[in-house]
FITI-136943 format. One record per residue (C-alpha): residue number from 1; residue in one letter; x, y, z. Coordinates in Angstrom, 1 decimal, decimal comma. Example, Ala and Ser with C-alpha at 12.3 -4.5 7.8 and 13.67 -1.06 7.14 Angstrom:
2
rec seq: 1; type: A; c1: 12,3; c2: -4,5; c3: 7,8
rec seq: 2; type: S; c1: 13,7; c2: -1,1; c3: 7,1
This chain:
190
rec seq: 1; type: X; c1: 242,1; c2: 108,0; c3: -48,4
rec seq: 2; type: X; c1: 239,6; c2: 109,9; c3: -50,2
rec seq: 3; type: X; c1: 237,5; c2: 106,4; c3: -50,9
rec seq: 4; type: X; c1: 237,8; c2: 105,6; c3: -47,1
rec seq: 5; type: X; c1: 235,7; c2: 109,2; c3: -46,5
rec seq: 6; type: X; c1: 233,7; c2: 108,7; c3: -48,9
rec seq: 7; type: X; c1: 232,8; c2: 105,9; c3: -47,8
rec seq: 8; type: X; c1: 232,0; c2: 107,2; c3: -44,4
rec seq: 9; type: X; c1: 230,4; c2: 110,3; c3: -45,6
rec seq: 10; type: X; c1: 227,8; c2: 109,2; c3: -48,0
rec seq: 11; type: X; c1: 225,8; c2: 107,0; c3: -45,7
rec seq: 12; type: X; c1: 226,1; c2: 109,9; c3: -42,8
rec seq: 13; type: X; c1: 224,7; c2: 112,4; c3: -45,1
rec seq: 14; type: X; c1: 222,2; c2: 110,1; c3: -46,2
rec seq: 15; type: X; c1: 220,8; c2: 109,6; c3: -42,9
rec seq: 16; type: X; c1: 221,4; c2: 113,8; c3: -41,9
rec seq: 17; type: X; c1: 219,4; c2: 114,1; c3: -44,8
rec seq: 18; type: X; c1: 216,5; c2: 111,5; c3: -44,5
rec seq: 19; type: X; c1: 216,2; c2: 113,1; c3: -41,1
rec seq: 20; type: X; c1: 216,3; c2: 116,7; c3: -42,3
rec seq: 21; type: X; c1: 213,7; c2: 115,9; c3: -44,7
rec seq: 22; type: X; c1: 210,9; c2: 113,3; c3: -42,7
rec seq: 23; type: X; c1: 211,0; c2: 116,3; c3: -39,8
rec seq: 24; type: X; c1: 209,1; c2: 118,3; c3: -42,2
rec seq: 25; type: X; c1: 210,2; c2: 121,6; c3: -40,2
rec seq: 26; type: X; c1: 209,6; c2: 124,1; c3: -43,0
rec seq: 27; type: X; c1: 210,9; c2: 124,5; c3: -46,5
rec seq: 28; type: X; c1: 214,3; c2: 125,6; c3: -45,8
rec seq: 29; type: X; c1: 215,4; c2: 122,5; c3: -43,4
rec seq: 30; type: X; c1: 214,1; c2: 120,2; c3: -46,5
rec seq: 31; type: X; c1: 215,7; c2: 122,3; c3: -48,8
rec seq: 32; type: X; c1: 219,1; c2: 122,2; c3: -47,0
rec seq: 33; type: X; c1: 218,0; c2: 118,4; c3: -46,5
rec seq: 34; type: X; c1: 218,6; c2: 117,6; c3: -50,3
rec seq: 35; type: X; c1: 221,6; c2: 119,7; c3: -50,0
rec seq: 36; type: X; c1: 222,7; c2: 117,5; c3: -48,0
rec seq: 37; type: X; c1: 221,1; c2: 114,7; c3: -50,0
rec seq: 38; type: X; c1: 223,0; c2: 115,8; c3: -53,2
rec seq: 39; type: X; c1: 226,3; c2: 115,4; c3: -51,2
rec seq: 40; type: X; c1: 225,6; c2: 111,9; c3: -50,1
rec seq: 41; type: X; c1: 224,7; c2: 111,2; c3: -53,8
rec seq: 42; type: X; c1: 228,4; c2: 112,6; c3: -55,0
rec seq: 43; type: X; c1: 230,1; c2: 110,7; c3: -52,3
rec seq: 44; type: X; c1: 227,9; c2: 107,1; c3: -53,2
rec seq: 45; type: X; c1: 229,2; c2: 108,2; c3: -57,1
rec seq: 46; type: X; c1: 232,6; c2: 108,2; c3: -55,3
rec seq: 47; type: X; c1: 232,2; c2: 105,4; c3: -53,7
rec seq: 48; type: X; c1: 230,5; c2: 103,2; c3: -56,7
rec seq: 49; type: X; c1: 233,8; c2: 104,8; c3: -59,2
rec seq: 50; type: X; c1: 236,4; c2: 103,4; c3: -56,4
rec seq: 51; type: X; c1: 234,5; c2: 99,9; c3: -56,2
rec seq: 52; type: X; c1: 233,7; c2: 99,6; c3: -60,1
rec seq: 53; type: X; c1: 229,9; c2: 99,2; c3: -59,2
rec seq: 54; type: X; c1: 228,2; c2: 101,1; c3: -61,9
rec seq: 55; type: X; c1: 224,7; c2: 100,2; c3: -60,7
rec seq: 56; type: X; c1: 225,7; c2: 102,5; c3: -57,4
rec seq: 57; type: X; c1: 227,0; c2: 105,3; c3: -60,3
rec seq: 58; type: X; c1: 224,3; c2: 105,5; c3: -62,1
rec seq: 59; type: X; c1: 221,6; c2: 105,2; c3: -59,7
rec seq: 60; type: X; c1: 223,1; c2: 108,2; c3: -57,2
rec seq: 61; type: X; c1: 223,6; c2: 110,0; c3: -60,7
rec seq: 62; type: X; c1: 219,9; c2: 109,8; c3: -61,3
rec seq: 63; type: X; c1: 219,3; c2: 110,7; c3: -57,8
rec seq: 64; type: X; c1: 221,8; c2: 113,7; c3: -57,6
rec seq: 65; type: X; c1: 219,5; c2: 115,2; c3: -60,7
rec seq: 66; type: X; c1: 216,4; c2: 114,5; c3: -58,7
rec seq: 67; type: X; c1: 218,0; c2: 116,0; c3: -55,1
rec seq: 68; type: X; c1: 219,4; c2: 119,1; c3: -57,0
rec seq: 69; type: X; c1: 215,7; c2: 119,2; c3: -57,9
rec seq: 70; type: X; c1: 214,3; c2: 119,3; c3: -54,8
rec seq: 71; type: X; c1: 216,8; c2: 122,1; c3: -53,3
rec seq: 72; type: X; c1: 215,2; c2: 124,0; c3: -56,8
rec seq: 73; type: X; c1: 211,7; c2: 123,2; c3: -55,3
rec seq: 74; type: X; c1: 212,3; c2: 123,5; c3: -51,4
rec seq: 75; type: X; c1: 214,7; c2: 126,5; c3: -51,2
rec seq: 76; type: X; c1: 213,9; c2: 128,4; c3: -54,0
rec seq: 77; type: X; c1: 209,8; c2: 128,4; c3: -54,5
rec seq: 78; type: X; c1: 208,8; c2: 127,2; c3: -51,7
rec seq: 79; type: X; c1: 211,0; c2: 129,4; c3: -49,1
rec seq: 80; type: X; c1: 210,0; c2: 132,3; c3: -51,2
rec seq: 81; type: X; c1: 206,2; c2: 131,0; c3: -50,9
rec seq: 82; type: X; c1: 207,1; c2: 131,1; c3: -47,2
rec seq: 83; type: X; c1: 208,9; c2: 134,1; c3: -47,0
rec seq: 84; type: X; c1: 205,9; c2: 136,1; c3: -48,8
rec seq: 85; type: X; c1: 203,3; c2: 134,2; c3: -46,2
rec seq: 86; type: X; c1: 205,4; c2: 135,4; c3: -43,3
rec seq: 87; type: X; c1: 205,5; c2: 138,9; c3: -44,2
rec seq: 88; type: X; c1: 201,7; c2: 139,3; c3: -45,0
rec seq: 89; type: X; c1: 201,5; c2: 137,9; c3: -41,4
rec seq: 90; type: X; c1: 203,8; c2: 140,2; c3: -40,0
rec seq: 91; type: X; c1: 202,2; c2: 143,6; c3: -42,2
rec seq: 92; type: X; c1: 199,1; c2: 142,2; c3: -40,7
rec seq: 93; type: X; c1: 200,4; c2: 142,5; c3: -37,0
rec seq: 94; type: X; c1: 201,2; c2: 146,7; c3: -37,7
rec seq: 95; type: X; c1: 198,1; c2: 147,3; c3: -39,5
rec seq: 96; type: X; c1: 194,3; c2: 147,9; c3: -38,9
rec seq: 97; type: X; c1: 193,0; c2: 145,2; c3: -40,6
rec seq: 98; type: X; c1: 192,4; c2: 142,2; c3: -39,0
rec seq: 99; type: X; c1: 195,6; c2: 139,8; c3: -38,5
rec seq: 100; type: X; c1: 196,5; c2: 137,2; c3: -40,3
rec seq: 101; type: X; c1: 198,4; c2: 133,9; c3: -40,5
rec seq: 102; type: X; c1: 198,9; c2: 131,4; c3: -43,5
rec seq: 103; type: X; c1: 196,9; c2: 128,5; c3: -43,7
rec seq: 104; type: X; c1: 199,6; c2: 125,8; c3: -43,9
rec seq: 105; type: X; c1: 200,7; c2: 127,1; c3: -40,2
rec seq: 106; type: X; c1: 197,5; c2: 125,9; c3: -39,0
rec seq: 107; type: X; c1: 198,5; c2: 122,2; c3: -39,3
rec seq: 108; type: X; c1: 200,6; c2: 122,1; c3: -35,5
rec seq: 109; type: X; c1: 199,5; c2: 125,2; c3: -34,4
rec seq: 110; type: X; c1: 199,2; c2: 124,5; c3: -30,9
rec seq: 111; type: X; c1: 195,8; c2: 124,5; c3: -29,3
rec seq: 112; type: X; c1: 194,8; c2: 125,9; c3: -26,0
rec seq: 113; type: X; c1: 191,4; c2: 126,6; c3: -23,3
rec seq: 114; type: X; c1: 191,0; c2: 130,1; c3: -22,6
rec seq: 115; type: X; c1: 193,5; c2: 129,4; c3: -19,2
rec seq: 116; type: X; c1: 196,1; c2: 129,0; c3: -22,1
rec seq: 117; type: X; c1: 196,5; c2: 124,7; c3: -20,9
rec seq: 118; type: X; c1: 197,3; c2: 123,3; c3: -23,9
rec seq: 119; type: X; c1: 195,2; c2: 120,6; c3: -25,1
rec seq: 120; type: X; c1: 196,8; c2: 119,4; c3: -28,5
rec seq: 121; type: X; c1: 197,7; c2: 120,7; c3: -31,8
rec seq: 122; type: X; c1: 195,3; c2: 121,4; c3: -34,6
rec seq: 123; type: X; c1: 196,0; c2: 118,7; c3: -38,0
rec seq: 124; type: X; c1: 193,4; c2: 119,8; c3: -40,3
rec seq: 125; type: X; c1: 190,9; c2: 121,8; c3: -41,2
rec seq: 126; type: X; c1: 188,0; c2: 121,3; c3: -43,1
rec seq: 127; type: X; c1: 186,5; c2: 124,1; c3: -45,3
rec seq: 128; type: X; c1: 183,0; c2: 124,5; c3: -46,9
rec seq: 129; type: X; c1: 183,2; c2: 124,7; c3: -50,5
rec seq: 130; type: X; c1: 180,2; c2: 127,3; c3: -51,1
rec seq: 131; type: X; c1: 181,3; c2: 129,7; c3: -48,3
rec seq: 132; type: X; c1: 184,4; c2: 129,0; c3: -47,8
rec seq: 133; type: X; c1: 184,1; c2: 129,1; c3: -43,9
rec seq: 134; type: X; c1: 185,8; c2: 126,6; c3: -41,9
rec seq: 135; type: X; c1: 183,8; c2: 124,4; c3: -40,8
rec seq: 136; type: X; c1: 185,6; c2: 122,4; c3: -37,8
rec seq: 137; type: X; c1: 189,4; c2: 121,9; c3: -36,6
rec seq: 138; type: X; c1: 190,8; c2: 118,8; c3: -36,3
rec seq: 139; type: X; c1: 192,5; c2: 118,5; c3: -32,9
rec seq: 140; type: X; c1: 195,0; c2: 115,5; c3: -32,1
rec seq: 141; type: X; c1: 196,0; c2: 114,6; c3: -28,3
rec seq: 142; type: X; c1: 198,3; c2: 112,0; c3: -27,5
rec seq: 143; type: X; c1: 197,4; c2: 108,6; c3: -26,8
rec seq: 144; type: X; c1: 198,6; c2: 105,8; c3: -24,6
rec seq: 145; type: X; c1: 202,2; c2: 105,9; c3: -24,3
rec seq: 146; type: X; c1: 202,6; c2: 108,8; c3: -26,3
rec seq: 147; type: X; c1: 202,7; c2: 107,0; c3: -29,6
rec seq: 148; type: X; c1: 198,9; c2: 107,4; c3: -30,7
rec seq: 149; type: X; c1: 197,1; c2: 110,0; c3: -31,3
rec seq: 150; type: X; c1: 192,9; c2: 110,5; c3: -30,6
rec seq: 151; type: X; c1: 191,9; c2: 113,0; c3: -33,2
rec seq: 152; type: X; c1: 188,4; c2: 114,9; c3: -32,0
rec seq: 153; type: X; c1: 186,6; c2: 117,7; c3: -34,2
rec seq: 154; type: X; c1: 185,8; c2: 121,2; c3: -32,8
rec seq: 155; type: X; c1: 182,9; c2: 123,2; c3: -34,6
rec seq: 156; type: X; c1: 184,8; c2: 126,6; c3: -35,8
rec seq: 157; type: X; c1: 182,8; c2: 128,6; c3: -33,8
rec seq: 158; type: X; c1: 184,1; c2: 127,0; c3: -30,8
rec seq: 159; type: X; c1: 187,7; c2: 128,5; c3: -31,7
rec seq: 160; type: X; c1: 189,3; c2: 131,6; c3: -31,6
rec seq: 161; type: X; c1: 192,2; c2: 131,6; c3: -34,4
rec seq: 162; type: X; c1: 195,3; c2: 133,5; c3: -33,3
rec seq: 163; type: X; c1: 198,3; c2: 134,2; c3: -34,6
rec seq: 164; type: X; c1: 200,7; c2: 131,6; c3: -33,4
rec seq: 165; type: X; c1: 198,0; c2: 129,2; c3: -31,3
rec seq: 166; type: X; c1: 194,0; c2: 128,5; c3: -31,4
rec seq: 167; type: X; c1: 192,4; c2: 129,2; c3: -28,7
rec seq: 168; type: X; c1: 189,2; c2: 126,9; c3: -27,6
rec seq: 169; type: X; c1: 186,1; c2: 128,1; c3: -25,8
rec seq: 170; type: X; c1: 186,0; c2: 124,6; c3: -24,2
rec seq: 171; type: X; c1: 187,2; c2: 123,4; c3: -20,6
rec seq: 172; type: X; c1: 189,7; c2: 120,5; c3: -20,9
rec seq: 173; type: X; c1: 187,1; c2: 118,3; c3: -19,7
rec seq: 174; type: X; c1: 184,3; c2: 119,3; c3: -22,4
rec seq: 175; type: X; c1: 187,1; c2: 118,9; c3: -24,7
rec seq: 176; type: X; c1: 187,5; c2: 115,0; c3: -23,7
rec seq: 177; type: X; c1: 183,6; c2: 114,9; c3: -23,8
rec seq: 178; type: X; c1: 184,2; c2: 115,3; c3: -27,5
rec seq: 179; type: X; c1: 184,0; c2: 111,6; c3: -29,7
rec seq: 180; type: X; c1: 187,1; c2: 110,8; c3: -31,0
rec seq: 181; type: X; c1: 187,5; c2: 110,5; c3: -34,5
rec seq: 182; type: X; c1: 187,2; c2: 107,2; c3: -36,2
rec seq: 183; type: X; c1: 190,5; c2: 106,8; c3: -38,1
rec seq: 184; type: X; c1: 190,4; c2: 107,9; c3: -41,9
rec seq: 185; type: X; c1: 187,0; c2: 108,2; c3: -41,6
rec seq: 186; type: X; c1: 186,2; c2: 111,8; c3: -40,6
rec seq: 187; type: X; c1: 182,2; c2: 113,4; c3: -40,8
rec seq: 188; type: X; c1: 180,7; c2: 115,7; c3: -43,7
rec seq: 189; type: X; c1: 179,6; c2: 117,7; c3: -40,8
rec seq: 190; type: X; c1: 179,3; c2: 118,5; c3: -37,3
């Protein structure tokens, strides 16, 4: 009985987890993602003991060590990187300074004209080195069918950086005006 669950349970948690993890929704779904990794590894161990495959043991034994690793790494530093982040955004919010946001939020922040359409969601941003200014956003907007993506660059000054979205001083149609990016091949400057 308990081989006949574990032989149902590893490969479900294995796919929970794979799905937890590739959706890359903060550090505290991937860190409960190799929780749930580290489960599937004890049930494959199960499942390999009750079979006699000791290839199965040993290689879900190495990968138990490396998925107890990751929940380590995803929901101890990490959330706590997150959790520190979060509240400097949220002290900035009640204070008089100006407000802020962490920079690894800006990847997906949404993007939107000053009528608040939304056009796409920022992906990167690229920085000068000397002063440390942005220099332009990386916007994506789906392509045909949904499935690709056209990637076009905004000049910084053309964006208005908000809490929770960036706001461009562009009309959708000066927006589409914009070159798309070629892929993997982005300029030194705009």
């Amino acid at each position: 009985m308990l081989s006949e669950l574990a032989n149902w349970a590893a490969p479900v948690a294995t796919i929970a987890a794979a799905m937890m993890t590739a959706a890359n929704l903060g550090a505290r779904v991937t860190g409960w993602g190799f929780a749930v990794f580290t489960l599937g590894s004890l049930c494959w161990i199960a499942v390999g003991l009750s079979g006699g495959q000791t290839s199965l043991v040993v290689a879900n034994g190495a990968l138990f060590v490396i998925n107890a690793i990751g929940v380590w790494r995803w929901l101890g530093l990490q959330s706590a990187r997150e959790d520190g982040a979060g509240a400097a955004k949220q002290a900035s919010r009640r204070a008089a300074t100006p407000t802020l946001f962490p920079a690894t939020e800006l990847a997906g922040m949404p993007v939107v004209t000053l009528a608040g359409e939304e056009l796409g969601l920022a992906v990167e941003a690229l920085v000068e080195c000397l002063s440390a200014q942005i220099s332009y956003v990386v916007v994506s907007t789906a392509g045909s069918w949904m499935v690709d993506e056209i990637l076009r660059a905004v000049p910084c000054g053309q964006l208005t950086f908000q809490p929770d979205r960036l706001v461009l001083a562009l009309s959708r149609e000066a927006f589409a005006e914009l070159s798309p990016l070629p892929k993997g091949d982005w300029p030194a400057a705009l």
